[in-house]
NUMIVO-995168 format. One line per 3 residues: number of its first residue (from 1); for each residue x, y, z of C-alpha. Coordinates in pm, 1 decimal. Layout:
NUM	X Y Z; ...
This chain:
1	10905.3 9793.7 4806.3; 11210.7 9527.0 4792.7; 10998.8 9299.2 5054.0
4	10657.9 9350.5 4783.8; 10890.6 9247.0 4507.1; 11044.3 8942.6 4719.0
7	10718.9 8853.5 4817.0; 10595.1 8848.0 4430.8; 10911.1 8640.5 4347.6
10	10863.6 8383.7 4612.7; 10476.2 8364.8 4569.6; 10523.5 8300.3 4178.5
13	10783.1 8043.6 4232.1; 10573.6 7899.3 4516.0; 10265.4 7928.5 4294.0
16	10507.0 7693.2 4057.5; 10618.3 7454.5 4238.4; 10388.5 7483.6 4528.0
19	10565.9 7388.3 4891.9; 10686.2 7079.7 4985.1; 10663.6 6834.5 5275.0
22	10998.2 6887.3 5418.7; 10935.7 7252.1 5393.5; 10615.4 7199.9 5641.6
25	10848.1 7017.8 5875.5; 11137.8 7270.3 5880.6; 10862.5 7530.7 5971.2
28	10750.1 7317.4 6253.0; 11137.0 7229.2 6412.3; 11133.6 7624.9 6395.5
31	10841.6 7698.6 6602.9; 10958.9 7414.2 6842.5; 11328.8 7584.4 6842.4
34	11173.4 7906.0 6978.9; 10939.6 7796.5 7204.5; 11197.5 7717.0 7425.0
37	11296.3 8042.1 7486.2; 11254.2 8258.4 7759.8; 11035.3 8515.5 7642.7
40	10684.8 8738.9 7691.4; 10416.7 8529.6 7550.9; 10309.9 8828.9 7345.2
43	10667.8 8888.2 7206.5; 10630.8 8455.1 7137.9; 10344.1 8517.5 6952.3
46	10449.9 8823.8 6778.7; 10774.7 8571.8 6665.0; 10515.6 8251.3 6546.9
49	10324.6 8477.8 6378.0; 10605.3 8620.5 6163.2; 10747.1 8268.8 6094.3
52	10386.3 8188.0 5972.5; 10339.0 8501.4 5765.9; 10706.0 8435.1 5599.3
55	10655.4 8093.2 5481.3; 10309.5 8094.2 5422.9; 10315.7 8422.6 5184.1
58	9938.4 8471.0 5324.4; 9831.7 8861.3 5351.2; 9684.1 8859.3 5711.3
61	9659.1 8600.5 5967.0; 9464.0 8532.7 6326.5; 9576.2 8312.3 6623.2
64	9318.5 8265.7 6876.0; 9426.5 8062.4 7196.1; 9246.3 7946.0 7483.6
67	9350.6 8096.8 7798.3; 9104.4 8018.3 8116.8; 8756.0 8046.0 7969.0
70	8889.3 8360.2 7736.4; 9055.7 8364.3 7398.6; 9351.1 8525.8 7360.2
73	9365.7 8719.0 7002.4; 9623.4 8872.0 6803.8; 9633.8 8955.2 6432.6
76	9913.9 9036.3 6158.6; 9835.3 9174.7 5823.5; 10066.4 9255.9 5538.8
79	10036.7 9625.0 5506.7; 10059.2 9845.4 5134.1; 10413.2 9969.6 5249.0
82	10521.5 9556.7 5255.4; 10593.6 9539.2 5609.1; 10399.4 9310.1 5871.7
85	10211.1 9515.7 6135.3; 10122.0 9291.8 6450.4; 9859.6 9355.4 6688.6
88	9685.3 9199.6 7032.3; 9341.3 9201.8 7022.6; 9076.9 9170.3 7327.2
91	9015.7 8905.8 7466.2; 8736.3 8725.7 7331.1; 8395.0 8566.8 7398.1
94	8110.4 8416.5 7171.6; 7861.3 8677.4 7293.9; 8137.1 8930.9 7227.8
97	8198.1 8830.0 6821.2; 7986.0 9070.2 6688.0; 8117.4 9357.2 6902.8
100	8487.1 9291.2 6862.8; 8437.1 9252.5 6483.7; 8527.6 9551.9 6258.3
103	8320.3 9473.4 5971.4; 8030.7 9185.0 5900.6; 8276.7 8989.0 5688.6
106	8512.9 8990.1 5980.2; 8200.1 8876.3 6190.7; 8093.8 8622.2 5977.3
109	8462.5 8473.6 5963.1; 8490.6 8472.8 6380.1; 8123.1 8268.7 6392.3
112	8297.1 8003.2 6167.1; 8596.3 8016.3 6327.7; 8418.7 7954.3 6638.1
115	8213.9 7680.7 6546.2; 8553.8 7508.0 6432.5; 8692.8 7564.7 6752.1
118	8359.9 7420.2 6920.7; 8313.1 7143.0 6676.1; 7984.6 7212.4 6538.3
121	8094.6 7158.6 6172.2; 8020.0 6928.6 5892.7; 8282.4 6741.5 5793.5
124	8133.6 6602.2 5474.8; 8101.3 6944.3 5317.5; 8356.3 7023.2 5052.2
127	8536.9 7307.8 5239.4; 8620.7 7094.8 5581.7; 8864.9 6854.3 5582.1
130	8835.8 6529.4 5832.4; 9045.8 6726.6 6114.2; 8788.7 7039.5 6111.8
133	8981.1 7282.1 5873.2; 8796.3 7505.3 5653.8; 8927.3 7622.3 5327.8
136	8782.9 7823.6 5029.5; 8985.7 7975.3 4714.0; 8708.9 8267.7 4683.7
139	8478.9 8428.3 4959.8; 8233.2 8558.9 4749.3; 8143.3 8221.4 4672.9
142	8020.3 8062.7 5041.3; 7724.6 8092.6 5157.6; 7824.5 8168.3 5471.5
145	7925.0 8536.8 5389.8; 7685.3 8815.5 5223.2; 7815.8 8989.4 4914.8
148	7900.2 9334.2 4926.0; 8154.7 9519.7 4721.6; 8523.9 9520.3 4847.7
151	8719.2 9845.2 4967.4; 9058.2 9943.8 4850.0; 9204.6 9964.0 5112.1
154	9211.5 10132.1 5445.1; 9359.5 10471.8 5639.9; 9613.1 10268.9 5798.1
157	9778.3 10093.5 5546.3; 9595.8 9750.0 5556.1; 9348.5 9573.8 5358.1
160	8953.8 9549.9 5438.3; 8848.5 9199.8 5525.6; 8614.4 9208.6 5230.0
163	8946.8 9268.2 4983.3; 9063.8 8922.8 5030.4; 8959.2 8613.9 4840.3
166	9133.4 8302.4 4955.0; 9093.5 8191.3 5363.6; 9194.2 7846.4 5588.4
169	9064.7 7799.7 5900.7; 9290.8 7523.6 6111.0; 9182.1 7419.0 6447.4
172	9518.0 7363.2 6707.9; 9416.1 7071.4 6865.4; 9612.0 6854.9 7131.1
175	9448.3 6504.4 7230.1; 9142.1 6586.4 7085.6; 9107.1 6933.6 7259.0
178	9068.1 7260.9 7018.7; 9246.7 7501.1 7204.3; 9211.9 7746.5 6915.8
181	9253.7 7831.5 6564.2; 9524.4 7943.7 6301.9; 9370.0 8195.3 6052.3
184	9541.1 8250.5 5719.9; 9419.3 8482.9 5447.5; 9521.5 8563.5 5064.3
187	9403.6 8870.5 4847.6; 9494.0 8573.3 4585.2; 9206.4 8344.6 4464.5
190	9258.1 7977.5 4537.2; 9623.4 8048.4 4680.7; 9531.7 7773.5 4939.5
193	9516.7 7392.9 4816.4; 9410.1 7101.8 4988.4; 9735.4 6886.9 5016.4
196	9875.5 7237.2 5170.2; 9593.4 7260.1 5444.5; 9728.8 6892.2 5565.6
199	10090.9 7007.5 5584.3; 9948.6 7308.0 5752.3; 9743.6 7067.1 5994.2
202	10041.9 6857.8 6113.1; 10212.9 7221.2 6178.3; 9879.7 7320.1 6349.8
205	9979.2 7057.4 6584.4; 10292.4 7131.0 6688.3; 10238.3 7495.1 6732.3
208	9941.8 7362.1 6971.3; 10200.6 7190.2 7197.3; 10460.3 7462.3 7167.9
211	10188.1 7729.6 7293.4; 10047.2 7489.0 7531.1; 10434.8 7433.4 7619.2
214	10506.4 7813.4 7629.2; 10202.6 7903.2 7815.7; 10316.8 7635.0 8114.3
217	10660.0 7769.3 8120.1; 10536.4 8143.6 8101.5; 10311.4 8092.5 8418.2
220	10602.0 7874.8 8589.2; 10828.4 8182.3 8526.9; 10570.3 8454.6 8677.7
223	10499.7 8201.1 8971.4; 10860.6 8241.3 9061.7; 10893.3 8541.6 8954.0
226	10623.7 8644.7 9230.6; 10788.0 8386.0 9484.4; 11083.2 8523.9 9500.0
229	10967.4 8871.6 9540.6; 10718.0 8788.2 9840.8; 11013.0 8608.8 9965.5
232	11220.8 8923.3 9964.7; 10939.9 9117.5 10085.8; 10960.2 8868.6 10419.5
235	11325.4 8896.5 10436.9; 11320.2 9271.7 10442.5; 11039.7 9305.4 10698.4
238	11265.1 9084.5 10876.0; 11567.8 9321.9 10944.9; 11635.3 9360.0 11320.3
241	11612.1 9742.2 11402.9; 11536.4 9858.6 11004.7; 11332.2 10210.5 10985.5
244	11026.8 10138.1 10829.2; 11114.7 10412.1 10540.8; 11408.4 10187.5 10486.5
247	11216.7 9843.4 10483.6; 10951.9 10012.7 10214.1; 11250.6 10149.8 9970.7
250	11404.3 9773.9 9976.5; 11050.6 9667.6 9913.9; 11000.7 9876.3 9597.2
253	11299.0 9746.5 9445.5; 11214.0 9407.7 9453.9; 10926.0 9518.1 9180.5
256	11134.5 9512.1 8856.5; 11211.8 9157.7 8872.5; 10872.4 9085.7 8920.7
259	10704.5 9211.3 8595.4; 10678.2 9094.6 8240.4; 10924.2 9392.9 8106.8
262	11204.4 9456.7 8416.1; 11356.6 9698.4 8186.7; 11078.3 9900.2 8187.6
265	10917.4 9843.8 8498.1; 10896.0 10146.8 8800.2; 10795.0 10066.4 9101.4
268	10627.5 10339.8 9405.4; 10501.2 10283.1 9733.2; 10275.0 10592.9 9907.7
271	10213.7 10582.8 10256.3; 10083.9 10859.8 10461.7; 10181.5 11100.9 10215.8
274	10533.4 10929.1 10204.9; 10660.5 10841.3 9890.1; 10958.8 10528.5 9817.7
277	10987.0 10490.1 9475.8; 11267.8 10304.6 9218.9; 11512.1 10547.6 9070.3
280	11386.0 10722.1 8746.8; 10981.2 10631.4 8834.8; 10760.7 10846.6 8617.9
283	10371.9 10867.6 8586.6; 10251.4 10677.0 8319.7; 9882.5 10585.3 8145.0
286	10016.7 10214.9 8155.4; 10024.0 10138.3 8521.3; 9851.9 9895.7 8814.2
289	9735.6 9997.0 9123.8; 9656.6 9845.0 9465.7; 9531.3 10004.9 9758.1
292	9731.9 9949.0 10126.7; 9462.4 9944.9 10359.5; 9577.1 9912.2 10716.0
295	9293.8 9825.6 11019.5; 9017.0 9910.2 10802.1; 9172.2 10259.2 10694.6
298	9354.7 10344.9 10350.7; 9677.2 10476.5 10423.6; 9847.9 10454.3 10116.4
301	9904.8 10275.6 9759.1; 10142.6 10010.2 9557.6; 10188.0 10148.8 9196.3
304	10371.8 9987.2 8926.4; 10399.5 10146.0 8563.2; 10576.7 10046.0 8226.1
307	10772.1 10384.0 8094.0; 10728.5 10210.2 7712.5; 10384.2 10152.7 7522.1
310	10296.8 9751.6 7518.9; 10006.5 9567.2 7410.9; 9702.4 9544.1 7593.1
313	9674.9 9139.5 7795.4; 9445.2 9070.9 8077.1; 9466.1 9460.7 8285.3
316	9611.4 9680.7 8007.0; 9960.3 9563.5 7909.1; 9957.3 9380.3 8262.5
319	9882.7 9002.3 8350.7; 9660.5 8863.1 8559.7; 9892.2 8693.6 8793.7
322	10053.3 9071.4 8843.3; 9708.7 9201.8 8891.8; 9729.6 8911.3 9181.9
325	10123.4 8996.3 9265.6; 10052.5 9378.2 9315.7; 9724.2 9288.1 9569.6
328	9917.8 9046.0 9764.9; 10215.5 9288.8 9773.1; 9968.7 9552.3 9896.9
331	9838.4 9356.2 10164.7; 10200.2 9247.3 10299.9; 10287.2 9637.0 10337.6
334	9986.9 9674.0 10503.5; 10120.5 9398.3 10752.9; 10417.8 9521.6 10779.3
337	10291.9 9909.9 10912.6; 10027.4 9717.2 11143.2; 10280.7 9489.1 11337.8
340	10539.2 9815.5 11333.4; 10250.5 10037.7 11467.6; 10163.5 9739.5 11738.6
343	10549.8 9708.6 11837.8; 10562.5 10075.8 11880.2; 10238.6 10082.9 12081.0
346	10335.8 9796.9 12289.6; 10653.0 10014.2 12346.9; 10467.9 10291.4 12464.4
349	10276.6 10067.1 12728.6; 10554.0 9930.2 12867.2; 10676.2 10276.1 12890.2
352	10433.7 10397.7 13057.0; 10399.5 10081.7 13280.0; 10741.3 10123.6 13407.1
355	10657.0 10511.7 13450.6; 10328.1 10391.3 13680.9; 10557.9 10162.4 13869.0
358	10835.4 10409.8 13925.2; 10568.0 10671.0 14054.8; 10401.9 10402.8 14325.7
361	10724.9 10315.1 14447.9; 10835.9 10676.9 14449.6; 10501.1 10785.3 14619.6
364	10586.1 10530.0 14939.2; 10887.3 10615.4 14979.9; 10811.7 10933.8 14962.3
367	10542.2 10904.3 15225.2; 10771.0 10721.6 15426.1; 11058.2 10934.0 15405.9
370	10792.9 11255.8 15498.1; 10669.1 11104.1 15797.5; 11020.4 11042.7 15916.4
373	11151.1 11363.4 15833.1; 10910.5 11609.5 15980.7; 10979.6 11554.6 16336.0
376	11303.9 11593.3 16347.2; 11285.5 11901.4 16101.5; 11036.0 12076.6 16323.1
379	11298.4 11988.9 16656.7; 11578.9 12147.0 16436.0; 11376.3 12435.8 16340.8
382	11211.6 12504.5 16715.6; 11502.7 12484.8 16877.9; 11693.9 12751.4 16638.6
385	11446.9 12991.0 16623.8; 11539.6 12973.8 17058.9; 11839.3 12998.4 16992.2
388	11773.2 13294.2 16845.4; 11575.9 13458.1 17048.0; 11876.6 13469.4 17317.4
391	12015.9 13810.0 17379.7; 12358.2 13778.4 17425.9; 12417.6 13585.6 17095.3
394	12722.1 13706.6 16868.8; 12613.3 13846.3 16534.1; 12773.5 13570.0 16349.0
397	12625.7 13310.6 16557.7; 12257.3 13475.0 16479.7; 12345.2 13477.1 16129.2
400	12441.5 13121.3 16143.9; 12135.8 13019.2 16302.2; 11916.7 13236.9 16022.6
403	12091.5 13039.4 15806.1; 11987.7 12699.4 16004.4; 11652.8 12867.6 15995.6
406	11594.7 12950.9 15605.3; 11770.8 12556.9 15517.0; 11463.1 12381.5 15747.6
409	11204.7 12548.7 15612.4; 11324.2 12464.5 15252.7; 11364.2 12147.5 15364.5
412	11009.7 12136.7 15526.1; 10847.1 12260.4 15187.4; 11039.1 12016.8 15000.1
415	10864.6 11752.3 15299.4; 10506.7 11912.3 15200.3; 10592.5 11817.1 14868.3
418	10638.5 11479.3 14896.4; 10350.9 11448.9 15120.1; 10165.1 11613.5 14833.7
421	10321.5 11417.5 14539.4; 10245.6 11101.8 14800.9; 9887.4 11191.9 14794.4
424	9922.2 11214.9 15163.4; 9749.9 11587.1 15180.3; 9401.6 11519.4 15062.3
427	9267.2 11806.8 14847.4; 9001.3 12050.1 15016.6; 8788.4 12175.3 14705.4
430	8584.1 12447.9 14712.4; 8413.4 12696.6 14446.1; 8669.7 12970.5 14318.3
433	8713.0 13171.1 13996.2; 9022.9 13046.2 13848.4; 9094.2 13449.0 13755.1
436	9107.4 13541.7 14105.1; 9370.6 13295.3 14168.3; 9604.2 13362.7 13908.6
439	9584.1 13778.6 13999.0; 9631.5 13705.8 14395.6; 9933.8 13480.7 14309.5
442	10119.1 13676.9 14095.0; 10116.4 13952.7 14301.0; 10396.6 13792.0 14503.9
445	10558.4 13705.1 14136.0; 10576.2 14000.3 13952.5; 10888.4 14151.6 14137.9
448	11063.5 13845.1 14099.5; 11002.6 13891.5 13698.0; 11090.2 14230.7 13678.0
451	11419.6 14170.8 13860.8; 11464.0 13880.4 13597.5; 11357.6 14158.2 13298.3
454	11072.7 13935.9 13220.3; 10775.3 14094.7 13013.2; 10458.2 13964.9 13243.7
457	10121.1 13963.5 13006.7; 9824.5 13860.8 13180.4; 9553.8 13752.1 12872.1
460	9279.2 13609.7 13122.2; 8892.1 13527.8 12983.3; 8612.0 13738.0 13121.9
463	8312.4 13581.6 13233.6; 8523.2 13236.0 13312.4; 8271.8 13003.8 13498.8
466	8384.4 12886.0 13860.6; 8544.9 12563.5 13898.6; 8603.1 12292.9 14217.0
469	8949.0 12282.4 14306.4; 9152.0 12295.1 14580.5; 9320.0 12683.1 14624.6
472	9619.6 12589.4 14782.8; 9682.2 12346.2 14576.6; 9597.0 12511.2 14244.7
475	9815.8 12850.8 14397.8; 10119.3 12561.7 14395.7; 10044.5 12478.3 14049.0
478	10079.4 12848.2 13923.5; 10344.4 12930.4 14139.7; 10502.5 12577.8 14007.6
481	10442.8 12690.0 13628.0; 10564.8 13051.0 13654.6; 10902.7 12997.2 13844.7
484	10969.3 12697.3 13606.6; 10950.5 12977.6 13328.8; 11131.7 13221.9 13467.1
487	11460.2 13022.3 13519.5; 11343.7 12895.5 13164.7; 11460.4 13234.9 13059.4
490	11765.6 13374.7 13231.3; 11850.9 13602.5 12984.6; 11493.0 13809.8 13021.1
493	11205.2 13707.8 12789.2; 10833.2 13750.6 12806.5; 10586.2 13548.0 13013.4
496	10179.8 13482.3 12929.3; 9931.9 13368.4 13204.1; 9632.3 13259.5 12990.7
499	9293.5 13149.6 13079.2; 9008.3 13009.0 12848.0; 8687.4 12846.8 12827.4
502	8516.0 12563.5 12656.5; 8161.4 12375.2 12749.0; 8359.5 12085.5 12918.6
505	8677.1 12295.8 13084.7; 8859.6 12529.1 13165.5; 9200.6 12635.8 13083.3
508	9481.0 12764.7 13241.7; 9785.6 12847.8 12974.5; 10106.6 12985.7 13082.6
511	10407.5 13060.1 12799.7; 10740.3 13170.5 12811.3; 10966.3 13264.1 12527.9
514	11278.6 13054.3 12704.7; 11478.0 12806.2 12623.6; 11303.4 12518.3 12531.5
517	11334.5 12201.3 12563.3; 11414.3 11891.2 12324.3; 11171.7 11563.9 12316.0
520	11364.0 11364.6 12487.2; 11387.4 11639.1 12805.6; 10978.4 11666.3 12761.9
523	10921.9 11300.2 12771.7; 11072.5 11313.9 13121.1; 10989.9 11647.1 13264.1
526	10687.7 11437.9 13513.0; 10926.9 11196.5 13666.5; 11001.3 11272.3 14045.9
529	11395.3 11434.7 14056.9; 11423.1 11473.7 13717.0; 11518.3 11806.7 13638.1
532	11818.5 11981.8 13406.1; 11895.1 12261.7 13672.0; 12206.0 12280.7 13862.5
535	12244.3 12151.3 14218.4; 12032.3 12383.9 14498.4; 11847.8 12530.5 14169.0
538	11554.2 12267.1 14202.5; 11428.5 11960.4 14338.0; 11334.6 11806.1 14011.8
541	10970.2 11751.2 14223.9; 10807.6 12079.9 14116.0; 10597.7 11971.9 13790.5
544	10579.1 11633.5 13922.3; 10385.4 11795.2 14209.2; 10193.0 12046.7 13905.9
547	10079.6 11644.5 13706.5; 9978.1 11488.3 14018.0; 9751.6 11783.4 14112.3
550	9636.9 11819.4 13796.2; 9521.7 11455.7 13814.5; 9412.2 11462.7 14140.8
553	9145.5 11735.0 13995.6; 9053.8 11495.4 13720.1; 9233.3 11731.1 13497.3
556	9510.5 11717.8 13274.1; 9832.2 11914.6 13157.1; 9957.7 11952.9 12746.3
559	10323.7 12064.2 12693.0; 10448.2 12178.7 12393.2; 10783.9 12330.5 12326.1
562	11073.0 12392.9 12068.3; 11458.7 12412.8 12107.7; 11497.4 12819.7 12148.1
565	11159.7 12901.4 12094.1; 10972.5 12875.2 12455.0; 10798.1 12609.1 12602.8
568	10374.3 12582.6 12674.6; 10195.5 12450.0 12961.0; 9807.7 12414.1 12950.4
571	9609.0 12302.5 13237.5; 9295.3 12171.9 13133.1; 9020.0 12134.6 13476.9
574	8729.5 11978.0 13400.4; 8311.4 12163.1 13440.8; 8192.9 11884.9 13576.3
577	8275.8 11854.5 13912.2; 8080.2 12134.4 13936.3; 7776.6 11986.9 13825.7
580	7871.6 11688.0 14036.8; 7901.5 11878.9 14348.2; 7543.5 12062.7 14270.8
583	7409.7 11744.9 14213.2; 7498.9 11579.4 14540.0; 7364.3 11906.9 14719.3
């Protein structure tokens, strides 16, 4: 009520006196003075339009300003309480006038206004002055606008665009270029006059440049803005040895900065159901969203919200060069998880490179050191099992030589079992039912698991289809399997010989309920010697022997196991040689 009756003091005086020339210019040092500052360009506008509304006493006003091929619109009316209540329109078009426009009198208004801004105006009529303004002191009196009786008022507090009488239409030129238009508006008859609407011109002008100026510097300021936080992105991605989680989190934080509002800007990054987020980030309506797409696949999403309401620009409250910011941003994650993926990959290569190269070299020497071996193992074991045979040996001596006895024929299986890791004992398949196998050989392991207090479970498939496979060799792979569990679980345990079925193999699954082992003890488990037992408890060549079987068969083996909770082999042998073998009968 005190700004109604300020307003009535300072429009009667005004009405007096009218405004003067020097007040015009003050106006226009103030709208230079604040376009210099660093601010939103709607929060620039919101200011320009106040300072307008304040000195010009009008009821409502309109700036429209050219951005791209759009117009940028925002309105302020004088509401019935006496406060100002601004707002951001849409974006506007010509073809759109008639939709944006909330009653015909607002329509009719926007098809003048354009033709101002166009040009297409006739400067010898009484309302136009020779710059392209339009002024009238009553609306009901153009032509250009049908009568129709005025409402009082509206839900909201404002004024129907019918209710007022007096309008100026100013284009904001620079060089000859319209690159909008300054609507002002009075409920007053006449409250604009002619030697006012040329003061208001020369202001038009500045407030041109300033907008113009502001508009630069506002695009300058996002450009760097976005710069600088694609340059942090790089630097980040950049970070010998980082964790990928830990690049992403660094990456998130560089959003805030970024945005129109910091101080209201969250920030989240989603990938593979991973979520690095800034602190406090909560789901909002008002938010931007770009897809990370990585090799063709969408793994995950950049989100950015404001946690306050603002007014809607080119995406919702958001700008277009953040629509371009968040897309770009997007597609540098996705960079980043493709060349981390690669490295990793390549990683695993090499691995398994090195792996290949350590089992060729391994395989010739172990060849080599075979052949040397078995000759001089078979003269040490002949010649004690002469020895004794002699009848007047001492008992210690006989046990001595039992004992030279037992330690070459573990060495001569360990021998076998380089010549088999060394591929030097070609495989001898024939047709057998895996079943078969697996009862016949653990009928020489059950005693050893009952000593151990070992539950044995047998859980084999009827009707399991015959396979090609060498018997001796596949015995060694069961045999392999079920003494690796049983010193697996020293403390007793139970242990499950499986066997299943699908179209393309067949399956042999044995599982223990021992001590496990941790990844980095799996990821070895196939190398030649490796092995966790203590010395003259293994040879560290047992499941080497079990893979290269396996592969040998065209087969393979899965392991998985847990820390405590037991450890599972499956052999997988594959149908088809079967079919192979029929075929080339």
């Amino acid at each position: 009520m005190a700004m109604n009756k300020a307003k009535l003091e300072y429009t009667a005086k005004a009405t007096r006196r009218g405004k003067r020339a020097e007040d015009f210019r003050a106006l226009s040092r103030r709208i230079l003075r604040g376009s210099n500052r660093s601010v939103p360009r709607v929060d620039y506008l919101r200011e320009v339009s106040m300072m307008l509304m304040e000195f010009s006493l009008s009821d409502a006003m309109e700036l429209w300003v050219k951005e791209d091929h759009d117009y940028f619109r925002c309105r302020t009316v004088l509401c019935l309480a006496g406060c100002y209540h601004f707002q951001v329109m849409s974006k506007l078009q010509f073809k759109e006038v008639k939709k944006v426009a909330h009653s015909r009198c607002d329509e009719n208004i926007a098809r003048l206004a354009w033709k101002i801004i166009q040009g297409r105006f006739d400067a010898s009529l009484s309302s136009f002055t020779e710059k392209g303004s339009f002024w009238t002191g009553d609306l009901k009196k153009t032509d250009f606008l049908p009568p129709k009786t005025a409402e009082k008022g509206r839900a909201d507090g404002s004024w129907d665009e019918e209710d007022y009488k007096s309008l100026a239409l100013i284009p904001l030129m620079i060089s000859r270029e319209n690159i909008g238009v300054l609507q002002l508006k009075s409920r007053q008859r006449n409250f604009f006059t002619k030697t006012e609407l040329k003061h208001y011109e020369r202001v038009a002008e500045t407030l041109a440049l300033t907008l113009v100026n502001q508009q630069a510097q506002a695009a300058l300021r996002e450009r760097v803005k976005e710069l600088t936080c694609l340059y942090g992105i790089a630097k980040a991605a950049e970070r010998p040895g980082a964790p990928l989680g830990e690049v992403l989190q660094s990456i998130v934080e560089l959003f805030p900065p970024a945005w129109q509002y910091p101080e209201i800007t969250h920030g989240r990054i989603i990938v593979d159901e991973r979520i690095y987020a800034t602190p406090g980030f909560l789901d909002s309506d008002q938010r931007q969203v770009a897809n990370i797409i990585v090799s063709g696949e969408e793994r995950g999403m950049v989100e950015v919200v404001y946690s306050e309401k603002k007014p809607d620009l080119f995406e919702g409250p958001f700008l277009k060069e953040e629509r371009s910011l968040i897309n770009t941003i997007a597609r540098q994650v996705a960079l980043i998880i493709e060349r981390r993926e690669a490295a990793e990959d390549r990683v695993k290569l090499q691995d398994q490179l090195r792996h290949a190269d350590r089992l060729a070299t391994i395989g010739q020497l172990a060849a080599g050191v075979a052949h040397e071996l078995n000759e001089p193992l078979g003269n040490i074991l002949g010649f004690a099992q002469l020895a004794q045979k002699g009848a007047e040996i001492p008992d210690q001596t006989r046990q001595d030589v039992e004992k030279i006895i037992n330690a070459s024929l573990y060495a001569r299986e360990v021998v076998n079992k380089l010549k088999l890791f060394a591929r030097q004992t070609p495989p001898q398949k024939t047709q057998l039912d895996l079943n078969k196998l697996i009862e016949e050989g653990l009928l020489f392991l059950e005693s050893r698991c009952a000593k151990a207090g070992i539950e044995l479970v047998r859980s084999l498939s009827p009707n399991l289809p015959e396979i090609t496979a060498d018997q001796g060799q596949l015995h060694q792979v069961l045999v392999n399997l079920v003494v690796n569990s049983i010193q697996a679980m020293p403390e007793g345990g139970k242990l499950i010989i499986r066997t299943a079925a699908t179209p393309n193999h067949v399956s042999l699954i044995v599982e223990d309920t021992g001590t496990g082992m941790n990844h980095e003890v799996k990821r070895k488990i196939f190398i030649p010697f490796f092995t966790t037992k203590d010395v003259n408890e293994g040879t560290g060549l047992g499941l080497a022997v079990v893979d290269g079987i396996v592969r040998s068969h065209d087969g393979s083996i899965e392991v998985e196991s847990e820390v405590g909770q037991g450890t599972r082999f499956e052999v997988q042998l594959p149908l088809k040689q079967r079919q192979k073998e029929q075929e080339s009968e």
